[in-house]
TORPA-4810 file (N, C-alpha, C, O; in nm, 3 decimals):
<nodes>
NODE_1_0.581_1.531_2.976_0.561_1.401_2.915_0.609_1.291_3.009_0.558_1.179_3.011_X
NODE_2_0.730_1.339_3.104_0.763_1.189_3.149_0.654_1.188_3.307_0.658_1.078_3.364_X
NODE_3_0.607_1.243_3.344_0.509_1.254_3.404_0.373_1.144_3.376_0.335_1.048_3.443_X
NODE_4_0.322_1.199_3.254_0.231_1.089_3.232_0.254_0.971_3.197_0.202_0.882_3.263_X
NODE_5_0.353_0.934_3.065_0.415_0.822_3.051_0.527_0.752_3.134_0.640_0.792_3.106_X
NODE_6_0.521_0.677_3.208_0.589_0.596_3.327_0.685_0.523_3.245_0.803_0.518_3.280_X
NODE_7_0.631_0.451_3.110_0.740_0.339_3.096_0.828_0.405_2.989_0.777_0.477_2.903_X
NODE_8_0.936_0.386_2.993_1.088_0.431_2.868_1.016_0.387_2.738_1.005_0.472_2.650_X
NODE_9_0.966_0.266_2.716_0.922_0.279_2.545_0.821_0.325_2.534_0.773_0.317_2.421_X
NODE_10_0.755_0.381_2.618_0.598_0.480_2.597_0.674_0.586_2.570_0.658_0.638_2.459_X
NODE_11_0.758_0.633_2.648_0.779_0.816_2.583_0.914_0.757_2.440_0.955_0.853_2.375_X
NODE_12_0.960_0.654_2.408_1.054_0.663_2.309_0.980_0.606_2.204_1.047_0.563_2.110_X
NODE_13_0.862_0.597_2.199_0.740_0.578_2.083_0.642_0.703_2.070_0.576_0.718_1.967_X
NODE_14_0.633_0.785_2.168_0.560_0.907_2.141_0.690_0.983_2.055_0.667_1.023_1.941_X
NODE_15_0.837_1.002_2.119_0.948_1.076_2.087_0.953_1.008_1.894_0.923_1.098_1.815_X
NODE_16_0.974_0.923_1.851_0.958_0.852_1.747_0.830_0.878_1.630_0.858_0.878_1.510_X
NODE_17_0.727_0.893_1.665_0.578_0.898_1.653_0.619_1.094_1.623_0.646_1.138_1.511_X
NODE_18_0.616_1.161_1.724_0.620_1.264_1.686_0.735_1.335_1.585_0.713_1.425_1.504_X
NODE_19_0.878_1.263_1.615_0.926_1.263_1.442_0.881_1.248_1.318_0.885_1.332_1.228_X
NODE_20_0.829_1.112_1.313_0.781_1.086_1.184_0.731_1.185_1.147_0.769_1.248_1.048_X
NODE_21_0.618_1.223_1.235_0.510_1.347_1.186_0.614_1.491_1.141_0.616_1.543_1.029_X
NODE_22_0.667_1.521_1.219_0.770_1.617_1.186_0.825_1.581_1.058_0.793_1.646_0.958_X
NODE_23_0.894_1.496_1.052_0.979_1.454_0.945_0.909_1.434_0.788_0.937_1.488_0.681_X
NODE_24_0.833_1.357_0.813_0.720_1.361_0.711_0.629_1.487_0.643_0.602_1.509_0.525_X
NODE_25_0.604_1.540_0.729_0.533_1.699_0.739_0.619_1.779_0.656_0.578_1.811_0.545_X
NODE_26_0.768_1.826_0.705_0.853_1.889_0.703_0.879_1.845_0.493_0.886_1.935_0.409_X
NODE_27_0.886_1.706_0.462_0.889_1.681_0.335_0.765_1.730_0.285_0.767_1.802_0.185_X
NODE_28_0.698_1.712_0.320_0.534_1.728_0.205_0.590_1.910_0.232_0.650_1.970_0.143_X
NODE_29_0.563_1.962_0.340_0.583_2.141_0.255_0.677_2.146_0.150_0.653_2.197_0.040_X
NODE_30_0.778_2.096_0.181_0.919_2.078_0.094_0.857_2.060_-0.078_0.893_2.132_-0.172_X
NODE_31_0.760_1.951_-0.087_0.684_1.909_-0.226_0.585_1.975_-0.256_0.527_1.945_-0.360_X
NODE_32_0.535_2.083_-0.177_0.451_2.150_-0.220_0.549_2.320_-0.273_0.540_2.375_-0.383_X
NODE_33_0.611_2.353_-0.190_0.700_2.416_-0.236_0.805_2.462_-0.364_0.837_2.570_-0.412_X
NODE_34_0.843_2.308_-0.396_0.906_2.276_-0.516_0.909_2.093_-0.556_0.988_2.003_-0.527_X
NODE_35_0.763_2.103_-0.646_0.736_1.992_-0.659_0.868_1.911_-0.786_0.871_1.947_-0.903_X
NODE_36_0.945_1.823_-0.740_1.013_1.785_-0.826_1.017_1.616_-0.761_0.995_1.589_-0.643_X
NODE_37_1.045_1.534_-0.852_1.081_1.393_-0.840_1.146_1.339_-0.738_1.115_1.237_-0.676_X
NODE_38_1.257_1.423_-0.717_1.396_1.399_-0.641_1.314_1.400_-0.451_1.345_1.330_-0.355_X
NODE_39_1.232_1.486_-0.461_1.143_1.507_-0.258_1.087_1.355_-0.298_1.126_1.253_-0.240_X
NODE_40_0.970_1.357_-0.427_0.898_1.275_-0.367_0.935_1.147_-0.373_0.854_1.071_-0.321_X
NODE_41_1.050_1.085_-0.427_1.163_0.954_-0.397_1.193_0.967_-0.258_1.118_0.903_-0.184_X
NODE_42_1.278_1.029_-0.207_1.297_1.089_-0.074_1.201_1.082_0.033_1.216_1.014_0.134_X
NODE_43_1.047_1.197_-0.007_0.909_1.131_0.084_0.882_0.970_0.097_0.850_0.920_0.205_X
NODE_44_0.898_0.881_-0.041_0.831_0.781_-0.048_0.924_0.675_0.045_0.875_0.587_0.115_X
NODE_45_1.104_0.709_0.028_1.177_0.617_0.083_1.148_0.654_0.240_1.145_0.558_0.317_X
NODE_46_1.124_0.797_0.298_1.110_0.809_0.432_0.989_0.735_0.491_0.987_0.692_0.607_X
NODE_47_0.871_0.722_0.386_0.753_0.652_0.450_0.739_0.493_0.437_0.642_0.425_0.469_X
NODE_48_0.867_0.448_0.380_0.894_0.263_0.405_0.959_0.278_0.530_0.941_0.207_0.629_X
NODE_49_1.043_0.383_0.520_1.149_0.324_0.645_1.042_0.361_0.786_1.060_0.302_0.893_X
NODE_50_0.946_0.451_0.771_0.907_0.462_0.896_0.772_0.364_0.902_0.743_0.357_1.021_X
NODE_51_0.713_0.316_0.853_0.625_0.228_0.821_0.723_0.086_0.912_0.697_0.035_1.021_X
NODE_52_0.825_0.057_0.827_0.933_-0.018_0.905_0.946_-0.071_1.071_0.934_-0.175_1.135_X
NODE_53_0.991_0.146_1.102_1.005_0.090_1.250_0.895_0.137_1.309_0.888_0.128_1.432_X
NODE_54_0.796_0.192_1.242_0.661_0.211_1.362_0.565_0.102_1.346_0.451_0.128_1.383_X
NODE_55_0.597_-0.071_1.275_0.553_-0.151_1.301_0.592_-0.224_1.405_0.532_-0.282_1.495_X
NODE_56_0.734_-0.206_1.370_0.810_-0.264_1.563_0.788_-0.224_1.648_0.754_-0.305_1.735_X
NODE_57_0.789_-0.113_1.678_0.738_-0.046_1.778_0.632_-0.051_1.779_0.615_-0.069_1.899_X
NODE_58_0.533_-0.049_1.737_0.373_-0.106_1.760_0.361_-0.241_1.859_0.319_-0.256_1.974_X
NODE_59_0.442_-0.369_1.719_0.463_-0.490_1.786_0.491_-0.449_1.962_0.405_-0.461_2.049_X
NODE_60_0.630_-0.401_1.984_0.670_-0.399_2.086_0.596_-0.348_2.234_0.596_-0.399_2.346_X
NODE_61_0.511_-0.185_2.162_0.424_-0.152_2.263_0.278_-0.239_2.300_0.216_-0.211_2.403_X
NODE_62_0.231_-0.342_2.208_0.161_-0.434_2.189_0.210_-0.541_2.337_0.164_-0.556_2.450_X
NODE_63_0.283_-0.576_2.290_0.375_-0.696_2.398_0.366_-0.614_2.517_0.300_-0.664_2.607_X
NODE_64_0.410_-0.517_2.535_0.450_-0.451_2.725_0.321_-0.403_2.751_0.304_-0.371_2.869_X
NODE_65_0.213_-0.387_2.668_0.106_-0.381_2.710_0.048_-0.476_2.772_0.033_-0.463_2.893_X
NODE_66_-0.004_-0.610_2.699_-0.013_-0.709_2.749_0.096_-0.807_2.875_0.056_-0.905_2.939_X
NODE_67_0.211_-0.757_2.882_0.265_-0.772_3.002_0.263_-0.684_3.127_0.297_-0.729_3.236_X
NODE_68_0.214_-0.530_3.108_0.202_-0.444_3.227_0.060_-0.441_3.205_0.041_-0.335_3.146_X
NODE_69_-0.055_-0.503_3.222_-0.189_-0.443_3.195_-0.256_-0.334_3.269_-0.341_-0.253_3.233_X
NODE_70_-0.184_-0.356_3.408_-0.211_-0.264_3.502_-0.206_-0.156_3.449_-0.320_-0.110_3.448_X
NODE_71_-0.120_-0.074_3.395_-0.165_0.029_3.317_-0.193_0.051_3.195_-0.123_0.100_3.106_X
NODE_72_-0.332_0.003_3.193_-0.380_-0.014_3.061_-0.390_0.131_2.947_-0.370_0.120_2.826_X
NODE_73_-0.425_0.266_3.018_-0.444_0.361_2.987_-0.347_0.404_2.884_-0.372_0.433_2.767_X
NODE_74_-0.212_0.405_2.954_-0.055_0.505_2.905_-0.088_0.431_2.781_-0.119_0.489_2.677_X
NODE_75_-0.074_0.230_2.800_-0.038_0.200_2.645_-0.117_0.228_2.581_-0.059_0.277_2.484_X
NODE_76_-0.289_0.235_2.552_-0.306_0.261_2.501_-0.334_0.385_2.446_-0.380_0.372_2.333_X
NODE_77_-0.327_0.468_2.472_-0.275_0.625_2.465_-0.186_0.612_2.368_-0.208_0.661_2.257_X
NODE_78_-0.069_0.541_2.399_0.052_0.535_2.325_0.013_0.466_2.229_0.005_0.516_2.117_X
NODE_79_-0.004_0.399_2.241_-0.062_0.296_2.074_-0.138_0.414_2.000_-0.095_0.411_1.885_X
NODE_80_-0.219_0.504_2.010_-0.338_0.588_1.952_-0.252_0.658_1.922_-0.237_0.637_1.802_X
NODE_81_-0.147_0.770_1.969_-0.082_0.818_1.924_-0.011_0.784_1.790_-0.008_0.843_1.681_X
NODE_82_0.062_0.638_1.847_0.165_0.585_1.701_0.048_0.580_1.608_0.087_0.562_1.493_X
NODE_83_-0.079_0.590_1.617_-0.098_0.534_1.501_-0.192_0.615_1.432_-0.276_0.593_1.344_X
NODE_84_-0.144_0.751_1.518_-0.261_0.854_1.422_-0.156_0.917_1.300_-0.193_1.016_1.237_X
NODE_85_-0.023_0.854_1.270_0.061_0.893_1.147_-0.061_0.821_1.050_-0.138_0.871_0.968_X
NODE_86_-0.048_0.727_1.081_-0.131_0.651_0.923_-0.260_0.749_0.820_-0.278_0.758_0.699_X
NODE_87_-0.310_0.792_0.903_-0.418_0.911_0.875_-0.338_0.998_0.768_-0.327_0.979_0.647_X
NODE_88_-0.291_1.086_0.837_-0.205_1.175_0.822_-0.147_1.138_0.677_-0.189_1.201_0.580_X
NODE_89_-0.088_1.074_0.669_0.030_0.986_0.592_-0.043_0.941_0.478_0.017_0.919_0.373_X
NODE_90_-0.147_0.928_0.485_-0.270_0.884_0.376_-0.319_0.992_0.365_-0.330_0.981_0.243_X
NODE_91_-0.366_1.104_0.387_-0.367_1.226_0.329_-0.268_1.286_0.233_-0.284_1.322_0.116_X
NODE_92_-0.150_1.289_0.323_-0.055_1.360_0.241_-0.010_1.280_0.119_0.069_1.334_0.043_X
NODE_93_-0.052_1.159_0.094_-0.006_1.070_-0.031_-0.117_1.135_-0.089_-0.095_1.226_-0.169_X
NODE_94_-0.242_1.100_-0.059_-0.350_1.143_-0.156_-0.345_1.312_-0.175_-0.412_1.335_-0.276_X
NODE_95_-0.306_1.411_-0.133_-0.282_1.525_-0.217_-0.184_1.542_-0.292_-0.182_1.630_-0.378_X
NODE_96_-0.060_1.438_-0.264_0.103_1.446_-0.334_0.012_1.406_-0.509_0.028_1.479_-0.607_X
NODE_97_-0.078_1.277_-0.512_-0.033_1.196_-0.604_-0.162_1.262_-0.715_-0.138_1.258_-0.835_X
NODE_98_-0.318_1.330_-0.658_-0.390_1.444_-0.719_-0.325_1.545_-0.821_-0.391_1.638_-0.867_X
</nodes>
């Protein structure tokens, strides 16, 4: 990874990005497992808070994009990445709430 991504907030937004997914993931088996109230409070508070900081970090990779353009590729790579949670994340609401 640090190979392809050159800049520190490109790989600490993929590193971030691929939590969520983990983290998020890791709850939905958890609710499919043992569907009770108590996960999906828990799922719902984990998907404000990351909604939260993967808008800053959007913002932010937004900005160093437009200030490094020269490498236009990494950011946007990195942007596509952060933002293939939303997909995801909208699935797993729409089978939680079925």
């Amino acid at each position: 990874m640090k190979t392809f991504f050159t800049y520190r907030l490109n790989r600490i937004a993929i590193r971030i990005a691929l939590a969520s997914f983990s983290i998020g993931t890791l709850l939905f088996l958890i609710h499919l497992a043992n569907p009770n109230s108590s996960i999906e409070i828990l799922g719902f508070s984990f998907i404000l808070s990351a909604i939260f900081i993967n808008v800053i970090l959007l913002l932010a990779l937004i900005i160093q994009g437009l200030i490094h353009h020269k490498d236009f590729e990494e950011h946007i790579s990195t942007i596509v990445l952060v933002l293939l949670n939303i997909p995801i994340t909208i699935l797993y609401i729409n089978f939680i709430t079925t």
